[in-house]
N, C-alpha and C positions, 0 to 999 in steps of 0.2 A: 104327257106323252112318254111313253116307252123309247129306250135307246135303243135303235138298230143293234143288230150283230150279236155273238155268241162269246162269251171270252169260256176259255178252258182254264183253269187256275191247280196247277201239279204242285203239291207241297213236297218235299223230299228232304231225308232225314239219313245218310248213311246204306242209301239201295242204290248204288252206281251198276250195281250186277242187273238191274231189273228197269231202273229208269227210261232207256233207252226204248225199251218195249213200250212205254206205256205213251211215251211221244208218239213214236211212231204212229201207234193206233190212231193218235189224233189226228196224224198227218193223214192220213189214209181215209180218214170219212169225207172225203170229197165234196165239205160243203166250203163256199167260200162264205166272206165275210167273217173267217173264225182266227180270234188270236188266243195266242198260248205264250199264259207265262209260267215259267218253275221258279219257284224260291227255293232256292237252298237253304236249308234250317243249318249251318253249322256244322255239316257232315265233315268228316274224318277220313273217310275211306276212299275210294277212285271218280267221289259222283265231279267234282270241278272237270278232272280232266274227260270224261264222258260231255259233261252238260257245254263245255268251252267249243265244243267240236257239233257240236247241235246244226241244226240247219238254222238258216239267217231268218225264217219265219220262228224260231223260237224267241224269247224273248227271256231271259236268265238274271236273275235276282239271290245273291250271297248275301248272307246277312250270317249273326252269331244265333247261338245255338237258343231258342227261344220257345220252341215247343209245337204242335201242331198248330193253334190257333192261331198263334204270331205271326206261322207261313202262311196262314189263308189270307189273315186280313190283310198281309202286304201284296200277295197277289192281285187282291180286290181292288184296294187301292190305289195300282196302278193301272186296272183293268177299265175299259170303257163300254164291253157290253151288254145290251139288255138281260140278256140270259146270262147266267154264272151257273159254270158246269166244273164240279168238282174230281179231282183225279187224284187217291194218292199214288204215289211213285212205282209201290210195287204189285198195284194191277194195271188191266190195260182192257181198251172198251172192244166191243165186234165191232162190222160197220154195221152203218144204219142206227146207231147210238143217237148221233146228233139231229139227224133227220127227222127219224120218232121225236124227241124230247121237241126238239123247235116246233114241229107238228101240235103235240100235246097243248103248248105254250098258246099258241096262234088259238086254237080250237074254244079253249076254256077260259079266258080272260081272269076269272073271278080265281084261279089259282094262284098260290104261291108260292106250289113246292112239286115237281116231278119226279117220280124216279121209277126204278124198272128193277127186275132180281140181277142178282148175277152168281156165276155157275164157280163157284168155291171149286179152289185147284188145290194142287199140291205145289211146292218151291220150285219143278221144274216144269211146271205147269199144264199137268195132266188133270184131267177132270175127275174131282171125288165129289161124295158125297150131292145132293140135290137144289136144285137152285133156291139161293133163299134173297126173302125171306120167301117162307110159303105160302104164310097168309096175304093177301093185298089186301090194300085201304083204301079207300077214297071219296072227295067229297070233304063234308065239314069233318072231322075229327075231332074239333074242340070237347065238346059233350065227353067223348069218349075218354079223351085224355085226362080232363077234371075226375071222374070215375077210378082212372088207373093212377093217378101221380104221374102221368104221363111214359107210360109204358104203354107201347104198342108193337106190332111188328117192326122193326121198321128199318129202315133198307141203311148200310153202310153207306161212308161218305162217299166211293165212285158211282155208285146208283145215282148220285140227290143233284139237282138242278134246280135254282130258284132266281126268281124273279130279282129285277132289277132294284125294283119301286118295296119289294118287300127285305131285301137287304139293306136298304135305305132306313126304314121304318123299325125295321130290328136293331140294328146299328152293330159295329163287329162283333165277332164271338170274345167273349171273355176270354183273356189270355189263362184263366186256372184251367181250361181246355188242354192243357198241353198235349193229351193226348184223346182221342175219342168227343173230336171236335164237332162230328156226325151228332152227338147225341143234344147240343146246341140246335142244331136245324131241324131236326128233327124233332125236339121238342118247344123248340118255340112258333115255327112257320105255319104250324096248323093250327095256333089262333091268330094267324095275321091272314088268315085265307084258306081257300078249299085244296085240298092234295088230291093230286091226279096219279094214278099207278099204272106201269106198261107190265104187260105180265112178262113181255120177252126174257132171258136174260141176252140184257146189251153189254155186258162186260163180266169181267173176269176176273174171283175173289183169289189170292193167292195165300195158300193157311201155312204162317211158318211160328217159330217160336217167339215173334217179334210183336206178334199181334192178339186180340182179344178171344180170338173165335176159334174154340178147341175142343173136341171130344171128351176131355176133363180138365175136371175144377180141381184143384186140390185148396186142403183149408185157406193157404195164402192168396189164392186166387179168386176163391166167396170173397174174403175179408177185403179187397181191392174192390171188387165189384162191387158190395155193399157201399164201401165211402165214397165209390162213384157215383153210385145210386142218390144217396141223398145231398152231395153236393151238387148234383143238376136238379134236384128238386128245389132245394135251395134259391139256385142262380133261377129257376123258372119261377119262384114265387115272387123275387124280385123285381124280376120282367116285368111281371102280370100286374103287379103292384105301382111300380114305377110307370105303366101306362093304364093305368087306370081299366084294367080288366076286371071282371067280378071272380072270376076260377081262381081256385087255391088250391096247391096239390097237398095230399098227407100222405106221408111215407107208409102207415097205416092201409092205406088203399092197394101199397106196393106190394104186391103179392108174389115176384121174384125173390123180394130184399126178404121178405116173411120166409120166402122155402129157404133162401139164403141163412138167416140166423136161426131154422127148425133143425138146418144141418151141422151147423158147427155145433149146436146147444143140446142137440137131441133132445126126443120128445116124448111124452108118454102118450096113452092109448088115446086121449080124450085131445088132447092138443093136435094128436096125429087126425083124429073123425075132422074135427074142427075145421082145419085146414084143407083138407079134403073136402069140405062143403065149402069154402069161399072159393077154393078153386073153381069149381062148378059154376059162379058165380062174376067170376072175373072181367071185368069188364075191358083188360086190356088186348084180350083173345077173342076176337071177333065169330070163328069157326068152333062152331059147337062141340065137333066130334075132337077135333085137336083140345080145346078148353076139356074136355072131360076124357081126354087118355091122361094128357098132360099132369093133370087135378088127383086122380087117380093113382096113375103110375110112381108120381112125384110124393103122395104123400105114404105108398106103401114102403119105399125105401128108404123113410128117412130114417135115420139110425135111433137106440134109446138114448135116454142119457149118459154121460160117464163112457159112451164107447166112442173110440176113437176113429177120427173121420181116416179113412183108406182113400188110396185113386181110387180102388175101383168102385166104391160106396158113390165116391163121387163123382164119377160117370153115371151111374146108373140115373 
């Protein structure tokens, strides 16, 4: 039997300027039955004396500086209900977040994993850019992910809701999550179950210099994403291994991590076609037309060899 109730679980790491919003939002979906805890990861800056003054339905968790996945799983931990709805600190959801997601929940039994876009801001939180992700997913995903190395669309940690009985059966996120703890649920929950996607956006991405998601890459920034890349392939092979799944990812499949080292490495004419034809191919890009601009686009720009990556090479 599933456990009644919603818990909301706010990790927070040094955003006292932003925290307060993103409670609030909680407060305001108007469903009951729903508890909210914040962990404080070890902040430094004004989040104590913010989070101290919270309203007596919050439920506030200090702990030392541990990393993102150390606040989830202690949130969880003390959390009691069926659904787990993630928040980090410096977004905050619409209403009607909670409502949809417990809806989805109720509707599709055989899922594990909910989530919906949300509408990417600026630090003071005006709306730029298009709701992402743009592609949706849903249904079994497995197949799909075996294919990519487990690259898909897939939605940030305040989009993602998952089941009770499937965080159970997953067991906490590895604390080497420190940051980009999303890419754990994301890539494990869609072989523990079918993923259901709301196209809304029910909440709100806020883009600062603190976080992953930026209009340029510059070389330091491939070379992070890449050794993220294949430390969650890693930690996913281990999953799948450790409970006796038959899927195994290969980094080889990852055709991110592939444009990732075409750009730092530069490429000649023939590596450049090459690549430009598995784009085509990819099975981590569901949408054809997106898979073949992307494919495209991506491998006209990549630089030769011996020349040196620019922002703007790496924007492009």
């Amino acid at each position: 039997m599933e456990r009644p109730g919603i818990s909301v679980l706010i990790n927070n790491y040094n955003y006292g300027r932003f925290v307060g919003q993103a409670i609030d939002s909680v407060l305001s979906q108007g469903i009951a039955d729903v508890e909210i805890i914040v962990v404080d990861d070890g902040s430094g800056d004004e989040s104590r004396s913010v989070l101290e003054a919270c309203d007596s339905r919050v439920k506030v968790i200090f702990q030392e500086n541990a990393g993102q996945a150390a606040a989830i799983n202690a949130a969880v931990k003390l959390s009691s209900g069926g659904i787990l709805c993630f928040l980090d600190a410096d977004d905050w959801w619409a209403p009607g977040k909670l409502s949809a997601t417990v809806a989805a929940f109720r509707s599709h039994p055989e899922v594990s994993l909910v989530y919906h876009r949300l509408q990417p801001t600026s630090v003071d939180g005006s709306p730029t850019l298009k709701p992402i992700p743009r592609t949706l997913c849903s249904g079994d995903l497995s197949p799909q992910l075996a294919k990519s190395a487990g690259w898909w669309p897939f939605p940030m940690t305040s989009a993602i809701s998952v089941r009770r009985s499937a965080w159970d059966a997953a067991g906490p996120i590895p604390e080497q999550f420190r940051i980009s703890a999303d890419a754990w649920l994301t890539g494990i929950y869609p072989f523990l179950g079918d993923v259901a996607a709301l196209p809304e956006p029910l909440g709100f991405y806020r883009i600062h210099n603190n976080n992953w998601y930026r209009p340029i890459d510059d070389a330091s920034m491939l070379k992070r994403r890449m050794a993220h890349w294949q430390r969650s392939v890693e930690a996913t092979n281990r999953f799948l291994s450790f409970h006796d799944l038959p899927a195994r990812l290969s980094l080889a499949d990852h055709y991110p991590y592939q444009m990732a080292a075409a750009v730092l490495d530069g490429v000649n004419a023939r590596t450049r076609l090459k690549l430009a034809v598995e784009g085509l191919f990819f099975a981590g890009e569901p949408n054809l037309l997106r898979r073949t601009r992307d494919a495209l686009r991506g491998a006209y720009h990549l630089p030769r060899p011996g020349r040196d990556l620019s922002l703007s090479e790496a924007a492009e």
